[in-house]
C-alpha positions in Angstrom: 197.1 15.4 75.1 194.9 12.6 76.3 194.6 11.1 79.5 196.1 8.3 79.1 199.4 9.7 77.1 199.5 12.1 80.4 199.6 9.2 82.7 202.4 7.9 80.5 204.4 11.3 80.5 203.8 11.4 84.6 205.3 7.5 84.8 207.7 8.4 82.2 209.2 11.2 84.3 209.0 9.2 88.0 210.5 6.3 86.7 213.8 9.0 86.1 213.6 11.0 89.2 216.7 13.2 89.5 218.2 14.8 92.7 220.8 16.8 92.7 224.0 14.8 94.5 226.6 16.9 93.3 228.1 17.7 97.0 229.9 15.2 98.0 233.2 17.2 99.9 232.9 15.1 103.1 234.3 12.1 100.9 237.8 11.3 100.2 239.9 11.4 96.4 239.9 7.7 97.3 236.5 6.7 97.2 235.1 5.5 94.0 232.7 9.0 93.9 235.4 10.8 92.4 235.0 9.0 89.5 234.4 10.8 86.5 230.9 10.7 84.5 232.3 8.3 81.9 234.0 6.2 84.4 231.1 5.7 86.1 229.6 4.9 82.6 231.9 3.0 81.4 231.5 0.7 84.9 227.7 0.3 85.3 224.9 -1.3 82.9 222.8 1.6 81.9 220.0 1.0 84.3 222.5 1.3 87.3 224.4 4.1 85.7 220.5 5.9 85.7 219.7 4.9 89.6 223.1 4.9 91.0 224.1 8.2 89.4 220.8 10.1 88.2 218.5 9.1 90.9 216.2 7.3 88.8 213.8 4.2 89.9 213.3 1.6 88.5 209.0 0.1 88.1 208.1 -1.7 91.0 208.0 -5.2 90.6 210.6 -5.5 87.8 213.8 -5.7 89.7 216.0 -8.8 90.2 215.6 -8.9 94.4 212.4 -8.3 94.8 211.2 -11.9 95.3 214.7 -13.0 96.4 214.6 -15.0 99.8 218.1 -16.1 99.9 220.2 -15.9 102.5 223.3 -13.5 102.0 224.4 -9.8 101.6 223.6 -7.2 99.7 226.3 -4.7 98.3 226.3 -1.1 96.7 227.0 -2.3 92.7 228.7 1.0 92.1 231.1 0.1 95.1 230.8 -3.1 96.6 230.5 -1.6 100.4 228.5 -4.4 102.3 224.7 -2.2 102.9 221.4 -4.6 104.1 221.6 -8.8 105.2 218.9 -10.6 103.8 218.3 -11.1 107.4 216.8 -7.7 107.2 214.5 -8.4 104.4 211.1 -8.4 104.3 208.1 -8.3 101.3 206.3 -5.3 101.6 204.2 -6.0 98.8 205.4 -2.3 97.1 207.4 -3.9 94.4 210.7 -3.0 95.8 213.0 -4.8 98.1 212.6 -3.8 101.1 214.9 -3.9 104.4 214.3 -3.3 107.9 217.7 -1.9 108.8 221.3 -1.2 107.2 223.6 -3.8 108.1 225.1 -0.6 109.6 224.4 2.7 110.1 227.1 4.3 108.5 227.0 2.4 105.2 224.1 4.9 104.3 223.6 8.5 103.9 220.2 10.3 104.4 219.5 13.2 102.1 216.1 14.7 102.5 214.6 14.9 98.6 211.3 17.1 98.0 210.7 16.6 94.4 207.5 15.3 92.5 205.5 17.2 95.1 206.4 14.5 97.7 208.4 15.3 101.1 210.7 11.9 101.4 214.5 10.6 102.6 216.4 9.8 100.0 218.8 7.0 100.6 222.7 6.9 99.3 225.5 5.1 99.4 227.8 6.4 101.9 230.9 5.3 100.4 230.3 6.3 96.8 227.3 8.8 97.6 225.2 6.5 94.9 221.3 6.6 94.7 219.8 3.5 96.2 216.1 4.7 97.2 214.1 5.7 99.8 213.0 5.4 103.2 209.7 5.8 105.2 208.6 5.3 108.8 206.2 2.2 107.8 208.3 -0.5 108.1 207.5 -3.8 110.4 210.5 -3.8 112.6 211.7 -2.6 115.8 213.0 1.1 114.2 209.5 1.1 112.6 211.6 1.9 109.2 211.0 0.3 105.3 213.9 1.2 103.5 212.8 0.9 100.0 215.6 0.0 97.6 216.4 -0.4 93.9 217.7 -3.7 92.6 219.4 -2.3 90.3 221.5 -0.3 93.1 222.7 -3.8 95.0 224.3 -6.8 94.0 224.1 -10.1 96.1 226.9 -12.8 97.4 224.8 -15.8 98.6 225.9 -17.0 101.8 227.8 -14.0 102.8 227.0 -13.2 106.9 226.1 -9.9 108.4 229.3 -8.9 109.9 227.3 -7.7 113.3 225.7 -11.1 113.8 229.4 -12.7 114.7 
């Protein structure tokens, strides 16, 4: 194999990271997470149904939100739980968008993920338990946090207000 097909392979394989996210007991019959595989299929495009449910990534710089700079809320797509304010929002020039803070603690879930050689936090959804990135302790604000996040793991309502600002 040349070096260039195994740089391709290695991309190949980080652009589908999977993490185990099969224990889920601390959430309810009624939360969307009890779902079954083909429901979850049968909801989500098959780039969501890859990050939200496999742990994939999708290539920096290729998602719908990165550049976005309108004002509004982001929501979980496999859910619709309410997760970062574009308040929050900043460009961290990684390809990504990228968020300062949840709009509250508890919409997230932080699972520590050790695979590809790297020691990260994975972040999930804490109402559905789906995949929506990362976070690391570079981040420009006040918690010092960039919480890196897939666009393909959100949807946005323009306009909509973060509940904590009144």
């Amino acid at each position: 194999m040349n070096l260039a097909a195994a740089a391709d392979r290695r991309d190949s394989a980080i652009a589908y990271i999977s993490v185990a996210t099969d224990d889920w007991s601390t959430m309810s019959e009624e939360q969307p997470a009890s779902k079954s595989d083909e429901q979850w299929r049968q909801e989500l495009d098959p780039n969501a149904y890859a990050i939200l449910r496999e742990a994939a990534t999708e290539p920096p710089f290729s998602g719908e939100y990165v550049d976005l700079k309108d004002d509004g809320m982001y929501h979980c797509r496999g859910c619709g739980a309410s997760l970062f304010s574009s308040q929050a929002k900043f460009d961290s020039g990684t390809g990504w968008p990228s968020f300062t803070d949840p709009v509250v603690a508890e919409a997230v879930a932080l699972k520590p993920d050790s695979s590809h050689g790297m020691v990260r936090t994975e972040v999930v959804c804490s109402a559905c338990g789906g995949h929506l990135g990362h976070v690391f302790d570079d981040g420009p604000g006040a918690s010092g946090q960039r919480w890196c996040i897939n666009s393909a793991a959100l949807d946005f309502s323009a306009g909509e207000s973060d509940p904590a600002s009144g």
